[in-house]
C-alpha positions in Angstrom: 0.0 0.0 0.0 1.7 3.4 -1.0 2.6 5.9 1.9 0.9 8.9 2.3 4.2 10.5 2.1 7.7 9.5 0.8 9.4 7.5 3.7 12.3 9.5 5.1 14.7 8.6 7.4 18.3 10.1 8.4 21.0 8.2 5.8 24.2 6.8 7.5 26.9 8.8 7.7 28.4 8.8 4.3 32.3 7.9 4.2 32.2 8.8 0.1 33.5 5.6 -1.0 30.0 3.9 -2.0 27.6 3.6 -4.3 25.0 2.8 -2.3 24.8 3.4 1.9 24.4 0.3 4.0 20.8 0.1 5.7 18.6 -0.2 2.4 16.2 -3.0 1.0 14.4 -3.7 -1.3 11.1 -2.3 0.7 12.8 0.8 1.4 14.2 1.4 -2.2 10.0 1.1 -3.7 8.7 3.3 -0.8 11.3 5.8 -0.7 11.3 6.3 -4.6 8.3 5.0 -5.5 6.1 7.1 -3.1 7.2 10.1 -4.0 4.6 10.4 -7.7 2.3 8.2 -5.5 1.1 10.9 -3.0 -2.0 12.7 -3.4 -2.8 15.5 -5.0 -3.9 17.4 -2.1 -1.0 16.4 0.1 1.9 17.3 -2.4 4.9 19.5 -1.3 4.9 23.1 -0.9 8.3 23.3 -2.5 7.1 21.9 -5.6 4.5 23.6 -5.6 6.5 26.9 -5.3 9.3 25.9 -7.8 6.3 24.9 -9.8 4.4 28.0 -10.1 7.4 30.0 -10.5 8.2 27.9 -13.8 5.0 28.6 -15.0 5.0 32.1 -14.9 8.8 31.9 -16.5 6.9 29.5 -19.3 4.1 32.1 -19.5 7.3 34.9 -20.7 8.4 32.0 -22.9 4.5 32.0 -24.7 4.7 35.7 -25.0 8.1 36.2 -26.4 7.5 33.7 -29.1 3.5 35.6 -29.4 5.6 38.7 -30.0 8.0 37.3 -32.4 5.6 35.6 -34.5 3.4 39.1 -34.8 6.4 41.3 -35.7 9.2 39.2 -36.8 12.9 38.5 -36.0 13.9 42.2 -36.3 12.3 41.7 -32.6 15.9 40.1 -31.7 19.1 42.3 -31.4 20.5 40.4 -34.8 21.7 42.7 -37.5 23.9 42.5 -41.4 27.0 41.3 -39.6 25.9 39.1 -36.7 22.9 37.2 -38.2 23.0 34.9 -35.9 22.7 36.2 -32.1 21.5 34.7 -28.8 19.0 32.5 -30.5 22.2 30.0 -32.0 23.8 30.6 -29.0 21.3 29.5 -27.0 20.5 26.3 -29.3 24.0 25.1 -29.3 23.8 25.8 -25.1 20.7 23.6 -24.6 21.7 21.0 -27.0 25.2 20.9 -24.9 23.6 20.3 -21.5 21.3 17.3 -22.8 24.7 15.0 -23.6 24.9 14.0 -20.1 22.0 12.0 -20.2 22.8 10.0 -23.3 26.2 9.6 -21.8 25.4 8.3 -18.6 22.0 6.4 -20.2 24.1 4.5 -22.8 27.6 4.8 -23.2 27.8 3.5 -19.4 25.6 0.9 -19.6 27.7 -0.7 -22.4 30.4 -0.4 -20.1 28.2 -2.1 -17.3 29.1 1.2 -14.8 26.7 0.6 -11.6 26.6 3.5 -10.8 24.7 5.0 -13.7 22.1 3.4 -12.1 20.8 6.2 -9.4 21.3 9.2 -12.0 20.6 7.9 -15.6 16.7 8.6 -15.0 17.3 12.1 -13.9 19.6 12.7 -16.7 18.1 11.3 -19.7 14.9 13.4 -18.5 16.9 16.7 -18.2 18.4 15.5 -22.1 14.9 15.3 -23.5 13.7 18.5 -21.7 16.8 20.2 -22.7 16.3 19.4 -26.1 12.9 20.3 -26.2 14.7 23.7 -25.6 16.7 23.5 -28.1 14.5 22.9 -31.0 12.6 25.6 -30.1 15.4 28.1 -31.3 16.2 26.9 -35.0 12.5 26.7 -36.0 12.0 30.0 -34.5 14.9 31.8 -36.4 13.4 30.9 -39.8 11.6 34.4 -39.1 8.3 32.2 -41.2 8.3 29.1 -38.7 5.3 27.6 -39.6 6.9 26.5 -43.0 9.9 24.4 -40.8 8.8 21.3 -42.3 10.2 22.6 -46.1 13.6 21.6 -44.5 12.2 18.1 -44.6 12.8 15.7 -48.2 9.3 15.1 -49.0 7.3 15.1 -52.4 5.5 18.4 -53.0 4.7 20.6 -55.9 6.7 23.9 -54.6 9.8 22.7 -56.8 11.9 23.1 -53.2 14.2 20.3 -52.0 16.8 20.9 -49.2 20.2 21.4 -49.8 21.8 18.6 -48.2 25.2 20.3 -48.3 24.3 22.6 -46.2 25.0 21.9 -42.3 21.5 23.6 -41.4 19.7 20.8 -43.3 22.0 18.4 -41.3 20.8 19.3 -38.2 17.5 18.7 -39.0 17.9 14.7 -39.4 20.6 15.4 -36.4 18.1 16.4 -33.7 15.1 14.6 -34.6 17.3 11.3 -34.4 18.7 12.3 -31.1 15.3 13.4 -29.7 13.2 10.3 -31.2 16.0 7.9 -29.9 16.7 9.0 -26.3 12.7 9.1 -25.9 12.1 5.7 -26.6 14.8 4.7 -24.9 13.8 6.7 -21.8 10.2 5.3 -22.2 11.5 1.7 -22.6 13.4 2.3 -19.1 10.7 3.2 -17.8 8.2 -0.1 -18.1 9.3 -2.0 -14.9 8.7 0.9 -12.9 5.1 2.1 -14.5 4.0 -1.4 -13.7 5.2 -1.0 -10.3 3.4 2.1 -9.9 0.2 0.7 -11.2 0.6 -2.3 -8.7 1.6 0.1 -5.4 -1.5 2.4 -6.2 -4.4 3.2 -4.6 -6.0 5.6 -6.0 -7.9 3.9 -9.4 -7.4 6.9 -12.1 -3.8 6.4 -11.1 -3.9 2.7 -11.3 -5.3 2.9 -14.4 -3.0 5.7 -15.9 0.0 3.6 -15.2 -1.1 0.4 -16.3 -1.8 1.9 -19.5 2.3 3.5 -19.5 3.5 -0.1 -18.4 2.0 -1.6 -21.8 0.9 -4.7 -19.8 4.3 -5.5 -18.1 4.4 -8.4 -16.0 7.3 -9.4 -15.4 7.7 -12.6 -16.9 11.0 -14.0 -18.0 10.4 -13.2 -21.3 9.2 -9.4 -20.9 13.0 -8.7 -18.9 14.6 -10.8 -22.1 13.1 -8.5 -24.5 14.0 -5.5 -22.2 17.6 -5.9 -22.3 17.9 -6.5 -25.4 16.0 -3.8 -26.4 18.2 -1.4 -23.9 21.2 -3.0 -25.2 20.0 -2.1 -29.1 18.7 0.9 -27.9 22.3 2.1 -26.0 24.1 1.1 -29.7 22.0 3.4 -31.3 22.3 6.1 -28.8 26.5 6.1 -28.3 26.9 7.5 -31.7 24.8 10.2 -31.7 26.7 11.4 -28.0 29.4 12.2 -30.8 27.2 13.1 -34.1 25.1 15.2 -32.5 27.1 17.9 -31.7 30.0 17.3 -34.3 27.1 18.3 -36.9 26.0 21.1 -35.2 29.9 22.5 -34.7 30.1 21.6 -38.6 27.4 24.7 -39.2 30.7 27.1 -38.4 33.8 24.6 -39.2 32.5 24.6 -43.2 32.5 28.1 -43.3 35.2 30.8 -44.2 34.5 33.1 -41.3 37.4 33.6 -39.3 37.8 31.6 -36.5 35.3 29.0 -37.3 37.2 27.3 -40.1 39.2 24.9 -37.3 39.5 21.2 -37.4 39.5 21.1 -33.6 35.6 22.0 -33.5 33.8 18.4 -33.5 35.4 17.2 -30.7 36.2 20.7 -29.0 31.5 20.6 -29.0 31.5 17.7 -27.9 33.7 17.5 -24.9 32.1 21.1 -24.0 28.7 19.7 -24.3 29.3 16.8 -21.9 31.8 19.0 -19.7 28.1 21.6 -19.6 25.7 18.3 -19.6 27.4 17.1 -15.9 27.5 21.0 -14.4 24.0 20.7 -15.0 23.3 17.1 -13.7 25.0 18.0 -10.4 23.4 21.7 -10.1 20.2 19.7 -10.3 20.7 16.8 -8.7 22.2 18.1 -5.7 19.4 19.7 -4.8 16.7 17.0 -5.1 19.3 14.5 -3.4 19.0 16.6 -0.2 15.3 17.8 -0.6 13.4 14.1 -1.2 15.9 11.9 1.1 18.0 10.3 -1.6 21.3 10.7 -0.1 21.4 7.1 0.0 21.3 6.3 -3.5 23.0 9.2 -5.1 26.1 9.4 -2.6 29.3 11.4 -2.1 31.2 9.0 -4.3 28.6 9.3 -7.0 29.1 13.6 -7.0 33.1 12.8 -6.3 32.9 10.8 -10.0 31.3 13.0 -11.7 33.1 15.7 -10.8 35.9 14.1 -12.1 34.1 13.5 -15.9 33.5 17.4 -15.2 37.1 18.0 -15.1 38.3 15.7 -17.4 35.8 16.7 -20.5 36.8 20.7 -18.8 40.5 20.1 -19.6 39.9 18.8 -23.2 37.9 22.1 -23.6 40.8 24.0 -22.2 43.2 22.7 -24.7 40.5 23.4 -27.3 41.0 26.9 -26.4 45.0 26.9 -26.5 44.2 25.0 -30.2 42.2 28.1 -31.6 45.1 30.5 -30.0 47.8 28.1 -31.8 46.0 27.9 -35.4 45.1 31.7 -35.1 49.2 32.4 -34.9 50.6 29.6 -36.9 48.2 29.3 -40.0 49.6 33.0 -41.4 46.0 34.4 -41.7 46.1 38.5 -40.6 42.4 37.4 -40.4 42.8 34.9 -37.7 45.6 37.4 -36.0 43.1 40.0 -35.9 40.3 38.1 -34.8 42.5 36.9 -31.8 43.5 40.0 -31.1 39.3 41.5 -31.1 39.0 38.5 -28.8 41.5 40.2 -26.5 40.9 43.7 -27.1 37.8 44.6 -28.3 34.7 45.4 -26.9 33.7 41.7 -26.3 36.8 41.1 -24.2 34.7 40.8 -21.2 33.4 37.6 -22.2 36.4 36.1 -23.6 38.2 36.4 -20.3 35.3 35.4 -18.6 35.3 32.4 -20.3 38.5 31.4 -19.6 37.9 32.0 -16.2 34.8 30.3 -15.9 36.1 27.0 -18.0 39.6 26.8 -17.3 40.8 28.6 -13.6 37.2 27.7 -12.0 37.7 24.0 -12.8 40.9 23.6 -11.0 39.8 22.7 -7.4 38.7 19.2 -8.9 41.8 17.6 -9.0 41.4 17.9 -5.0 39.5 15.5 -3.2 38.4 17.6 -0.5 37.0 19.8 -2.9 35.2 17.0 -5.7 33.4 15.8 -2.6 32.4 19.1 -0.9 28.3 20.1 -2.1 28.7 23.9 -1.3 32.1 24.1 -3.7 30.3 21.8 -6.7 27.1 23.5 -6.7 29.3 27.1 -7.0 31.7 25.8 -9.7 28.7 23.4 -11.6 27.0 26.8 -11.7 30.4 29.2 -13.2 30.3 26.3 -15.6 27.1 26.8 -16.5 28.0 31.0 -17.4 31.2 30.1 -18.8 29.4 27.4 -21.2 27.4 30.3 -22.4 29.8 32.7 -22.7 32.6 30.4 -25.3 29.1 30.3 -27.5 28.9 33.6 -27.1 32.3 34.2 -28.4 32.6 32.3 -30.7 29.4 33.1 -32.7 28.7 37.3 -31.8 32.9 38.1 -31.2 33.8 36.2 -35.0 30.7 37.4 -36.8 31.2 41.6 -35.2 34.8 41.7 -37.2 34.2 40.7 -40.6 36.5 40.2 -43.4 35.9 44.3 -44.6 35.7 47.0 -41.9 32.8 48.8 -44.0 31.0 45.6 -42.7 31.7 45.7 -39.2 29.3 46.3 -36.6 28.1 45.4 -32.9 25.6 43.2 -31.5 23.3 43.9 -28.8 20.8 41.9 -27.1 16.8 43.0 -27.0 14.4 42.7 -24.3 13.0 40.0 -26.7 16.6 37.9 -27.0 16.7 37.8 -23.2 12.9 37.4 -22.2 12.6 34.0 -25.0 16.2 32.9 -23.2 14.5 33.0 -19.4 11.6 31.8 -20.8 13.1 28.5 -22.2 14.1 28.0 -18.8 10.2 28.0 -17.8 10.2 25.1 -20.4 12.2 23.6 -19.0 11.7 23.6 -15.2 8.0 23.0 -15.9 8.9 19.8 -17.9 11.4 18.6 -15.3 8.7 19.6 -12.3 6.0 17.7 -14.3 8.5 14.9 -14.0 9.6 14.4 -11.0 5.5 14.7 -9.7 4.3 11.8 -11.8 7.3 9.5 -12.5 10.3 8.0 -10.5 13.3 10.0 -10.5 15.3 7.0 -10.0 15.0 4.0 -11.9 13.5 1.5 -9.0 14.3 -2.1 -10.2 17.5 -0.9 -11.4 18.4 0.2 -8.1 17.3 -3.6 -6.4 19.4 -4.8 -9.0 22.3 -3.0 -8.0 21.7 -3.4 -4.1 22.0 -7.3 -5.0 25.3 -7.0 -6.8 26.6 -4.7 -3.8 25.5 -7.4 -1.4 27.3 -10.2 -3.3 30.3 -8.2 -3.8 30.8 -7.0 0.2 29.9 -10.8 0.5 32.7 -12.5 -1.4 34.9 -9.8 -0.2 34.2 -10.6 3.1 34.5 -14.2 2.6 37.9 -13.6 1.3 39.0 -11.8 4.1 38.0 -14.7 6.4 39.8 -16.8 4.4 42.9 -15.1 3.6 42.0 -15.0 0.0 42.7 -17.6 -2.4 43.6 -21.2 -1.2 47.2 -21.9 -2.7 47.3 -25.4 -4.5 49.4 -27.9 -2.5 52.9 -28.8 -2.9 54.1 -32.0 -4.6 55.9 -33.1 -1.7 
């Protein structure tokens, strides 16, 4: 029978060396997780409600801003003839970045059979698919006549239009809609076992009802969990490549062009490091909180923060030698373009953001090689959230500082954010936030059988390593004497 209200109780003290704190069951893993979409209506959380309405009215802005844009136009934005693209790129290639945590940690550790995906790869492929959600907004948008997106589609028609498949745009068309489509049914399909065990903990019959109907008729039958893995195991193929296609074809949109400072080899896997180095900032901004707020501390322990604070660093220092790369090719290829772009970068009125970038990315990050410092929650949630800015600003330098400085002076100019550019950007975050509230109300943030799974293995592991410390490990064969 489903509690009232999650269970809580105080977690063990937590050394930061464990996946999972001694203490739990398998009881205690449904109730604690699987109680918290369970609780009635009337009886749900203040501080969801709050964080909830406070979304809303930022998804309320996002309505208007995109009302507004559709009634006068893109001249709405702050764009102009030498920056054509402004904050609505930069804020696609930033949304599209912080979803590649989720795919990461979804698939590309489950091939690897990493445990410890097993508390945070919910949590994360929801925050890809919202984040994405995001994203797409942005491109269809920018078309400045959005309700004619689906021209950028192959399909017979009269208009005597086909897409340009040379062009990068086009690419990211079939780019997207792959990586969305994928990581939702793979999400879904994840999310079977538990639906059924929601249906079957229920009390309330609409609710019942509702989640039978998600759980397809799971049962739980040997051949239902044969089908399941394999299906997650197809699914996880399909989903690896696109961690590193997604954003390679998106960097390709400036690589294959002859603006200066865009025309670098380096992008594909300089995007793709950033995006997972953004991705994880924003796993651990988010998860941190909910951790402490719904009594998970358990489950998503000190060791599982100290780990992926150290992906954080890692995919941060690839990033950082990204930046020394562009420096490198600006003053070795012989181009007074690239010189002079380098030097704008420096000097010029954007300066502010290329320093801060640097700051942000590659001093902020530094702390992680300490240990003290991967496992302390005050000094990740500050340096997951100077990522976050400094993510932002490198888009913001690469596409408004390389775009201000053209190739003739006559054509230079300056770009300057609107009311409009800002008010769509906090609005995404309303669509987001209300997608990820909506989410954490009426599914389990944390995959529930995966977990049982997982306390098994940890219980047969302390087991034989107990045993073998009773035994004084392994028993040497005997001597031929």
């Amino acid at each position: 029978m489903a509690q009232a209200q999650p269970l809580r109780n105080t977690p063990p003290p937590d050394p930061g060396e464990s996946y999972l704190l001694p203490g739990e069951t398998y009881t205690s893993m449904t109730q604690k997780i699987g109680d918290v979409p369970l609780v009635s209506p009337l009886k749900t959380p203040k501080g969801w409600l709050i964080g909830f309405s406070i979304s809303f009215v930022l998804l309320m802005i996002f309505l208007m801003s995109v009302t507004w844009l559709l009634f006068r136009g893109v001249g709405v934005w702050g764009i102009n003839v030498p920056v054509a693209w402004g904050m609505d790129i930069i804020n696609f290639v930033w949304w599209i970045g912080i979803g590649h945590a989720g795919t990461l940690i979804s698939a590309i550790l489950l091939l690897l059979n990493q445990g410890w995906r097993n508390s945070i790869n919910r949590f994360a492929e929801a925050m890809t698919l919202f984040a994405v959600a995001c994203a797409g907004m942005y491109p269809i948008l920018h078309l400045g006549r959005p309700w004619l997106f689906y021209w950028l589609i192959p399909y017979p028609n009269t208009h005597g239009m086909w897409p340009n498949f040379r062009s990068p745009l086009d690419w990211d068309v079939f780019a997207i809609s792959t990586y969305a489509s994928v990581s939702l049914v793979f999400w879904l399909v994840g999310l079977l076992p538990d639906f059924a065990t929601l249906r079957d903990r229920s009390t309330n019959i609409w609710a019942k009802r509702t989640y039978g109907l998600a759980a397809l008729g799971w049962r739980g039958s040997a051949r239902h969990w044969h089908r399941y893995e394999m299906a997650s195991l197809l699914l996880a193929g399909l989903s690896t490549p696109l961690v590193v296609s997604v954003h390679s074809i998106i960097s390709l949109d400036f690589a294959i062009s002859q603006v200066p400072g865009w025309q670098v080899t380096v992008f594909p896997p300089y995007f793709v490091a950033g995006a997972v180095f953004a991705g994880f900032a924003m796993v651990l901004l988010l998860m941190i909180p909910v951790r402490k707020i719904y009594g998970f501390e358990s489950y998503i322990t000190m060791r599982h923060l100290d780990v992926m604070a150290k992906v954080m660093l890692t995919t941060g220092m690839i990033v950082v030698y990204g930046y020394f790369m562009e420096v490198w090719a600006a003053l070795y290829g012989g181009s007074v373009f690239e010189e002079y772009l380098l030097f704008n970068r420096l000097n010029g009125p954007s300066a502010w953001a290329y320093f801060g970038l640097l700051f942000c990315n590659a001093v902020a990050i530094q702390p992680l090689w300490f240990k003290r410092v991967r496992q302390s929650i005050p000094a990740l949630l500050v340096i997951s959230i100077i990522i976050s800015i400094g993510m932002w600003l490198e888009r913001y330098v690469i596409i408004v500082i390389s775009l201000e400085r053209d190739f003739l002076p006559s054509s230079w100019g300056q770009y300057v954010p609107t009311f409009w550019d800002w008010s769509l950007y906090l609005g995404t975050f309303g669509l987001f936030f209300t997608l990820l509230f909506l989410f954490i109300r009426v599914m389990p943030m944390i995959n529930i059988f995966e977990m049982r799974l997982f306390q098994y293995q940890e219980e047969e592991r302390l087991h034989r390593t107990s045993h073998s410390s009773h035994t004084g490990g392994e028993s040497k064969p005997a001597s031929a004497d």
